[in-house]
C-alpha positions as CSV (number, residue, x, y, z in Angstrom):
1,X,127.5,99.1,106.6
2,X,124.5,98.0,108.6
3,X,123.1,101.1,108.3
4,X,123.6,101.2,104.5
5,X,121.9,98.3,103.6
6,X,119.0,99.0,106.1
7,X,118.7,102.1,103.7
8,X,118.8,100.2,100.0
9,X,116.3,98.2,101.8
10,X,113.9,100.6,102.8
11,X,114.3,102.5,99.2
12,X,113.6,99.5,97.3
13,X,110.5,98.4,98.9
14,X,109.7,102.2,98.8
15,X,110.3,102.4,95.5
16,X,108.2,98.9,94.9
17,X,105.6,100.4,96.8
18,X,105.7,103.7,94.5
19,X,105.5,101.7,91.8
20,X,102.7,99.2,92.6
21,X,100.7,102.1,94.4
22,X,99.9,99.8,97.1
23,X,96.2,99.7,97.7
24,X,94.4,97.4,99.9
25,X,90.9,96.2,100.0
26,X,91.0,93.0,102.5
27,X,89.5,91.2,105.3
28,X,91.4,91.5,109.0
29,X,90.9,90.9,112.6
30,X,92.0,92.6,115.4
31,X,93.6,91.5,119.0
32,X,93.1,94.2,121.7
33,X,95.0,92.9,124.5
34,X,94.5,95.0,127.4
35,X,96.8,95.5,130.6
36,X,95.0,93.1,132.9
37,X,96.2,89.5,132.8
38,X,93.9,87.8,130.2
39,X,91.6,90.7,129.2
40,X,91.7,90.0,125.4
41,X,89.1,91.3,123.0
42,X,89.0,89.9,119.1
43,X,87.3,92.0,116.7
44,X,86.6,91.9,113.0
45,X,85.8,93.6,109.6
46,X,87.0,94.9,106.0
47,X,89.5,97.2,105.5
48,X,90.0,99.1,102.1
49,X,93.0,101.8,101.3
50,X,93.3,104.0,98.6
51,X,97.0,104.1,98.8
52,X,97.1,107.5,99.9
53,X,94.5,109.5,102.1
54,X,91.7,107.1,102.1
55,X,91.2,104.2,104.6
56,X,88.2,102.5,106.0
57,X,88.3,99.5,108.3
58,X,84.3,98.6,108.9
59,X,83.8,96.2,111.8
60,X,81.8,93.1,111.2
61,X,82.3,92.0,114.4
62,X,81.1,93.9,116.4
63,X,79.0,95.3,113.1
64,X,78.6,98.7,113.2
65,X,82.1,100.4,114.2
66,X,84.3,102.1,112.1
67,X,87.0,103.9,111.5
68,X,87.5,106.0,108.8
69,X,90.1,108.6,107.7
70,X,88.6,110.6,104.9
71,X,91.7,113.1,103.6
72,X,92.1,114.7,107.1
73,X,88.9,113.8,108.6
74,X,89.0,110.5,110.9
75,X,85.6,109.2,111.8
76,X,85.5,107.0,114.3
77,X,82.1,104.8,116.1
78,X,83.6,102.5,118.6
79,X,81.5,100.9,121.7
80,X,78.5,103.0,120.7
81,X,80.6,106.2,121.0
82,X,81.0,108.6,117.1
83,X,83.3,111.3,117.1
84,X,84.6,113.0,113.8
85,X,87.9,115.1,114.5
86,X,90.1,116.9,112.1
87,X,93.3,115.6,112.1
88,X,95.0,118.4,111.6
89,X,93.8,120.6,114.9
90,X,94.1,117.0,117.5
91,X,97.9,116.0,117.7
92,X,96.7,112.6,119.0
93,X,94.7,111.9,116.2
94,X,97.1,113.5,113.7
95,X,99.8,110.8,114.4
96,X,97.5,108.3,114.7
97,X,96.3,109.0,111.3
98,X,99.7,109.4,109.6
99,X,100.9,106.4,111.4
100,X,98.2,104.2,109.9
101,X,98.4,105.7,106.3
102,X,102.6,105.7,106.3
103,X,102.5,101.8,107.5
104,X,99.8,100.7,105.0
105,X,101.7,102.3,102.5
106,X,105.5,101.2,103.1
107,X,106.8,104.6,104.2
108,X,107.3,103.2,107.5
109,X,110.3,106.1,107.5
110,X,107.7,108.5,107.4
111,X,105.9,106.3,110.1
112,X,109.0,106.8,112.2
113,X,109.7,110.0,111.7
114,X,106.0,111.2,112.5
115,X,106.7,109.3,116.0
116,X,110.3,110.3,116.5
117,X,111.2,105.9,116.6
118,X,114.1,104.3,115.9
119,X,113.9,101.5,113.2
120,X,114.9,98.2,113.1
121,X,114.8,95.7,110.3
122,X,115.2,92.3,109.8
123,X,114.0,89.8,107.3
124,X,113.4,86.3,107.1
125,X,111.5,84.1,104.4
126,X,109.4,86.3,102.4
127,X,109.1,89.1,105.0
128,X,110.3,92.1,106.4
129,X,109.7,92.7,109.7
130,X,109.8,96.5,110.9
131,X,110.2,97.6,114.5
132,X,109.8,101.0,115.1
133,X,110.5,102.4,118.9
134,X,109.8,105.7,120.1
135,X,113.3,107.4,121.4
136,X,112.4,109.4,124.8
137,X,108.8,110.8,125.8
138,X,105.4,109.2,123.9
139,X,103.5,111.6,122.8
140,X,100.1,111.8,124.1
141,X,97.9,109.4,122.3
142,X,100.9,108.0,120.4
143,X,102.2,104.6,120.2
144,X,105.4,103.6,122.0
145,X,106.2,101.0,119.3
146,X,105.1,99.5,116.3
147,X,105.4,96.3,114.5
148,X,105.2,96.1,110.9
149,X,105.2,92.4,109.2
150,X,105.4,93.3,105.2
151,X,105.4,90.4,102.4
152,X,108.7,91.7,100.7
153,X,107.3,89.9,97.1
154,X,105.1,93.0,97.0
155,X,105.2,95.2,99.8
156,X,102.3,94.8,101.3
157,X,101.8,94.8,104.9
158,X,100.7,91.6,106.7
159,X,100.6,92.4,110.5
160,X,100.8,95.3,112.2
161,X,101.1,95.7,116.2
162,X,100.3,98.7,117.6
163,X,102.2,99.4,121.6
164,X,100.0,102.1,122.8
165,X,101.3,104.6,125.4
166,X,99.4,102.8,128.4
167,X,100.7,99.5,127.2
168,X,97.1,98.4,125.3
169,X,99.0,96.0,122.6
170,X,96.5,96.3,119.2
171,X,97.6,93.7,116.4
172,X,95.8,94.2,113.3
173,X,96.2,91.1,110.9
174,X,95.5,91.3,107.2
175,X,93.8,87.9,106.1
């Protein structure tokens, strides 16, 4: 039964999202917490989504990084360091990529799948809160959990917290 209505769930916001073609063009911060006790870094910017294969998230603070997946491109200028990969011929980038573009979207089943995770929903208020875990081995460069905080009024995601491999905890927060 549990399982059932964890399904009618995800179809209907699915199906909301379908049909409201989520799109995004807001303000967020980002908490980098690193494995060392108290090493936090806070940055900020703009993010913009297209809804499908578009997404830009342009750093105010510290002004001048991005990252940007352009259809299959992802560029990327972080610390000083730009790099521009095709996402299809770097598996590390490639789930990255679809993991950002399925959770901004509301296919976080396609999130999970991409990931191999189990999911986990539970709701309270107006939001849905979306665990995904990886089952078994992360895959290089992938996340070993994510955390998705969606507004279930209109589908659109709030938080997300990102559990990379090496245990760097990234949580994006939409303002």
């Amino acid at each position: 039964m549990k399982q059932l209505s964890i399904f009618i769930a995800t179809l209907l916001l699915a199906l909301t999202a379908a049909a409201q073609n989520i799109t995004y063009d807001d303000d967020f911060t980002q908490t980098r917490e690193m494995k060392a006790p108290g090493k936090t870094i806070v940055k900020s910017g703009h993010l913009t989504f297209d809804g499908a294969e578009h997404l830009s998230m342009e750093y105010t603070d510290p002004e001048g990084e991005y990252f940007i997946v352009d259809g299959i491109m992802v560029k990327i200028n972080m610390n000083g360091k730009k790099s521009e990969m095709d996402a299809s011929k770097v598996n590390s980038v490639r789930l990255k990529r679809a993991t950002l573009l399925n959770c901004l979207a509301g296919n976080w089943t396609n999130a999970a799948k991409a990931i191999n995770a189990e999911t986990a929903i539970t709701e309270s208020n107006d939001l849905r809160i979306v665990t995904l875990t990886v089952k078994g081995k992360v895959p290089r460069g992938g996340y070993s959990s994510v955390q998705l905080t969606y507004r279930t009024s209109d589908g659109k995601l709030q938080k997300m917290v990102l559990v990379e491999s090496t245990g760097i905890r990234n949580t994006y927060t939409l303002n």
